[in-house]
C-alpha positions in Angstrom: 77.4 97.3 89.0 75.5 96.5 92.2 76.5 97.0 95.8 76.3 93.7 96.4 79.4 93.3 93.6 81.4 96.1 95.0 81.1 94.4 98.7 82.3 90.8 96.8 85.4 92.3 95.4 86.3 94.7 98.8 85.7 92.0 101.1 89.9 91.0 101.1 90.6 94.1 102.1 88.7 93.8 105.4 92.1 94.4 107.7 94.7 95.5 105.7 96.0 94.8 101.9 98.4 92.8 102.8 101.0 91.2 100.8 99.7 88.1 98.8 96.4 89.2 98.8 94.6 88.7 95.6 93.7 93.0 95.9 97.9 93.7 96.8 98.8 91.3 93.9 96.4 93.2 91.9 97.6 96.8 92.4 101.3 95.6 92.1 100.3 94.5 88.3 97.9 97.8 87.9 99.7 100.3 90.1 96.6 101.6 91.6 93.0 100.3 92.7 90.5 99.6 92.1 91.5 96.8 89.7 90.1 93.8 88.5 91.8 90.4 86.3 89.8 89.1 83.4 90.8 86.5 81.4 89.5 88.5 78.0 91.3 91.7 78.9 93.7 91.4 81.6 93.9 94.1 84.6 91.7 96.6 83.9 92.5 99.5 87.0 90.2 102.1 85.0 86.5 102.3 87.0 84.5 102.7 83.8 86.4 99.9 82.1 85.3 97.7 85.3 81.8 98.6 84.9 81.8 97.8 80.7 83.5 94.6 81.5 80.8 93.8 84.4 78.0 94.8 82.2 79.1 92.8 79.2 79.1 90.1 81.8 75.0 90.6 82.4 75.9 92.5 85.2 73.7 96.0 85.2 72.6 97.6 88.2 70.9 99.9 86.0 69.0 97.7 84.0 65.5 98.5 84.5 65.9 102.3 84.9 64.0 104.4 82.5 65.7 106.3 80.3 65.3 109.5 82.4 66.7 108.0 85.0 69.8 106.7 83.4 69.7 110.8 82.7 70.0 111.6 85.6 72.1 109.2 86.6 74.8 110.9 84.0 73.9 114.3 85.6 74.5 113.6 89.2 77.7 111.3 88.3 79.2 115.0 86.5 78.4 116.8 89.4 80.0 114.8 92.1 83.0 114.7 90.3 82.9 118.4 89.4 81.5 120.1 92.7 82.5 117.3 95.4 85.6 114.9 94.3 88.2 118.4 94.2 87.2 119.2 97.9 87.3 115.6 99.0 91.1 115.6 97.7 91.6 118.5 99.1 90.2 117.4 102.9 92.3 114.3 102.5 95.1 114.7 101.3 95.8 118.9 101.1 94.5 119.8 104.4 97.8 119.7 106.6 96.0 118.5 110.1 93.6 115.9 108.5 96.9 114.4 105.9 99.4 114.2 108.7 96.9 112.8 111.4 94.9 110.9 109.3 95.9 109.7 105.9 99.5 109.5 105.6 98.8 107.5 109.2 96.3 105.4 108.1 98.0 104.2 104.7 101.0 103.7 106.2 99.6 101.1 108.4 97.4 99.8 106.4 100.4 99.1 103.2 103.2 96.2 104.1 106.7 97.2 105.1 108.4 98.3 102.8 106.0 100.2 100.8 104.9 102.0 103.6 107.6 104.2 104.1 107.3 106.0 100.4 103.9 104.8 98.7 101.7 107.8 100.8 104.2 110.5 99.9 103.8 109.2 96.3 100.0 108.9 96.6 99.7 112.9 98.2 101.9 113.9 95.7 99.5 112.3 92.7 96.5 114.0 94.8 97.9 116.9 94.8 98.8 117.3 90.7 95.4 115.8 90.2 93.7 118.6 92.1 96.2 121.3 90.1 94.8 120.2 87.2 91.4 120.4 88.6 91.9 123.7 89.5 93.8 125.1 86.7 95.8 128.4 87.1 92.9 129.8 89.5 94.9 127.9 92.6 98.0 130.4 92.1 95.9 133.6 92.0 94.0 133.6 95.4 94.2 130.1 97.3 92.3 130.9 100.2 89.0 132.6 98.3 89.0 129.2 95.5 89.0 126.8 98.9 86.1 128.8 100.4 84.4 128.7 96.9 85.5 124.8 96.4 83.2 124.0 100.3 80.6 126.0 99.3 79.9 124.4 96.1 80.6 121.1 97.8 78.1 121.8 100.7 74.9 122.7 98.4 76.3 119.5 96.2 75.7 117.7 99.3 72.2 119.2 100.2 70.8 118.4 96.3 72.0 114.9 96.7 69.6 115.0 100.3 66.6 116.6 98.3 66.9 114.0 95.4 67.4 111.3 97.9 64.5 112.6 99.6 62.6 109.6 102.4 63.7 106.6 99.6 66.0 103.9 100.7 67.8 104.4 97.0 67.9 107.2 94.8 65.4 105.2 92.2 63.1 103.2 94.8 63.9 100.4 97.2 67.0 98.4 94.8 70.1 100.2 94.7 71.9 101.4 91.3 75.6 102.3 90.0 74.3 106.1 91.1 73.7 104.6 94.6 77.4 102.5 94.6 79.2 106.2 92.9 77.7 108.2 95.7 78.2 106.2 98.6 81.9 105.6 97.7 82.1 109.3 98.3 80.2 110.0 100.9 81.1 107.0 103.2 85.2 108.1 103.9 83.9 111.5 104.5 81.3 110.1 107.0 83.1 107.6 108.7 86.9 109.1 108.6 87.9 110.2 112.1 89.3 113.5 110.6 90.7 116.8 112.8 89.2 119.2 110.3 85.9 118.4 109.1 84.3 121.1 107.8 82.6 119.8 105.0 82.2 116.3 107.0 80.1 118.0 109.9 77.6 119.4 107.2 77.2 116.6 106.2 76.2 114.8 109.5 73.6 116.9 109.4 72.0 115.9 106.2 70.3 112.7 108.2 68.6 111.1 104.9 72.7 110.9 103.6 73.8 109.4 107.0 70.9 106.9 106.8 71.6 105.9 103.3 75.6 105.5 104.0 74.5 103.2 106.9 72.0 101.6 105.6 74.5 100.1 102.8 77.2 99.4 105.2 75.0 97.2 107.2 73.7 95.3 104.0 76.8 94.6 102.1 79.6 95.5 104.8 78.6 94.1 108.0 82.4 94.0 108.8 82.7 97.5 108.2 79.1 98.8 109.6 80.4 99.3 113.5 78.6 96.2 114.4 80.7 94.3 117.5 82.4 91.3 116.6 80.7 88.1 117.3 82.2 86.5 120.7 81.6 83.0 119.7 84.5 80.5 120.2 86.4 79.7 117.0 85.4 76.2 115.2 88.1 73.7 114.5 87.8 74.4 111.0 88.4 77.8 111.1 91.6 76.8 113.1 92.4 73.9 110.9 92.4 76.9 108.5 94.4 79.6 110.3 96.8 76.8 111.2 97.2 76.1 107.5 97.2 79.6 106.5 100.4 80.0 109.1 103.3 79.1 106.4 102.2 80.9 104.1 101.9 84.3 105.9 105.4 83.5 107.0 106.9 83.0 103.5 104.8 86.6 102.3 106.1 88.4 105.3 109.7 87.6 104.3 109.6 87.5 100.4 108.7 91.2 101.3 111.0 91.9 103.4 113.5 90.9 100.6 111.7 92.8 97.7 111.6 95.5 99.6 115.7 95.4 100.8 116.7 94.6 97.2 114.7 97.7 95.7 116.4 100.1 98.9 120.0 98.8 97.6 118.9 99.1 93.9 117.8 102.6 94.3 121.0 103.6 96.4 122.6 102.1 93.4 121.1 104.2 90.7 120.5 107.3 92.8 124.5 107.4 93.4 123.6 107.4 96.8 126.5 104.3 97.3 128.5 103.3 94.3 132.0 101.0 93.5 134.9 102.6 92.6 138.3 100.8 91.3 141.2 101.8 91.1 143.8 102.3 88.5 146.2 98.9 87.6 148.9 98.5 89.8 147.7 101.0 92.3 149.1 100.7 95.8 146.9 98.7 98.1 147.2 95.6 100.5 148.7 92.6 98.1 146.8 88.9 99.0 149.5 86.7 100.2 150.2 84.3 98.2 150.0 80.5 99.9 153.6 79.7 99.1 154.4 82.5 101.1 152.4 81.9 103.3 154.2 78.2 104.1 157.5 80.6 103.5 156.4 82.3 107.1 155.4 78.9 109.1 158.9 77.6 108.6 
């Protein structure tokens, strides 16, 4: 999958994912992202079922690589998610000061009301089992040694990714690959993330070659994301024509989630037993309804 067909499908979520966006509708029916809707298969939310679907489509990023290539395309693939993706969890979501200044903060601004207030707790708690499961019983034994061990083996990851990278523009030559799209989707939070504790994130500021690369794709397929200033220019009538016609139906998303999101608070109050109905026996003592004949009874 080119880089060029990542930027395509992430170009909605340029602001936020807000509701009624093809990406929010899309993780609503897949519970997580990415996700993409076929018409053969459905949602697939699984990254390797993306990548058969695209490449059944004719498109292969990795096409013309040799077959030592596609080698050690595997190898470097095993390696990120084995040395790299644990301590990445771990600086984002298990690190107190970066989660609670950073993540939690930034998801819940970027997710619509009401999601906001209970999807990030529900993410760091899936983060965190994930990276249990990663680290097996070892994490109960002696935390603090396995997190220096898990940097360390994160920070020479980092520096054989700068000696394969090497002067090239892409890991195989001058057009990018799926090894180029898998490693920049790593490297680019880390990079780019405003975090308070970045250990592993100032080694690898000083890997320049990475740096390069990371900006180097963010100013060929995400302008909008590559720090570049937003164009001054005065807004065409079409594009007003557009906002203005765009206005209703903001509106109606806004409130439709406003009222999903009130009628799943008072439906899990209900189920939690946090409010409930109670009746009372028959013929229990309670204020009677008048009756209207008695009511006409009074007036005279």
């Amino acid at each position: 999958m080119g880089l060029g067909a990542l930027a395509a499908c992430r170009r909605p979520m340029k602001g936020q994912l807000w509701a009624g966006s093809p990406l929010y509708s899309l993780s609503l029916l897949s519970g997580c992202l990415p996700a993409l809707k076929t018409k053969e298969e459905g949602v697939l939310s699984q990254m390797h079922q993306i990548i058969t679907h695209l490449r059944k489509q004719k498109y292969n990023a990795d096409y013309d690589l040799s077959a030592r290539q596609g080698a050690d395309t595997l190898a470097f693939v095993s390696l990120l998610e084995e040395k790299l993706l644990p301590v990445l969890i771990h600086t984002f979501w298990v690190d107190a000061k970066n989660y609670v200044e950073h993540t939690r903060k930034w998801y819940a601004e970027a997710i619509p009301f009401p999601l906001n207030f209970f999807l990030p707790n529900r993410m760091h708690k899936q983060r965190l089992e994930r990276l249990q499961l990663i680290w097996g019983e070892s994490c109960l034994a002696d935390e603090e040694e396995l997190e220096k061990e898990m940097y360390r083996e994160a920070r020479e990851c980092l520096t054989l990714l700068s000696q394969r990278l090497g002067d090239q523009k892409f890991f195989f030559g001058d057009s990018p690959a799926s090894l180029d799209a898998f490693v920049f989707s790593h490297l680019a939070p880390l990079l780019k993330a405003k975090l308070p504790n970045g250990k592993l994130q100032q080694h690898l500021k000083s890997l320049q070659n990475l740096c390069d690369f990371c900006s180097s794709i963010l100013s060929l397929y995400f302008p909008w994301d590559g720090g570049e200033a937003p164009s001054s220019a005065p807004k065409t009538s079409a594009s007003e024509g557009t906002e203005s016609e765009e206005e209703p139906y903001k509106w109606r998303n806004q409130i439709l989630s406003v009222l999903v999101g009130l009628a799943a608070m008072i439906g899990y109050a209900f189920l939690s037993g946090i409010v409930s109905i109670q009746r009372g026996p028959p013929g229990a003592a309670g204020p009677r309804p008048i009756a209207m004949e008695e009511e006409e009874e009074e007036e005279e």
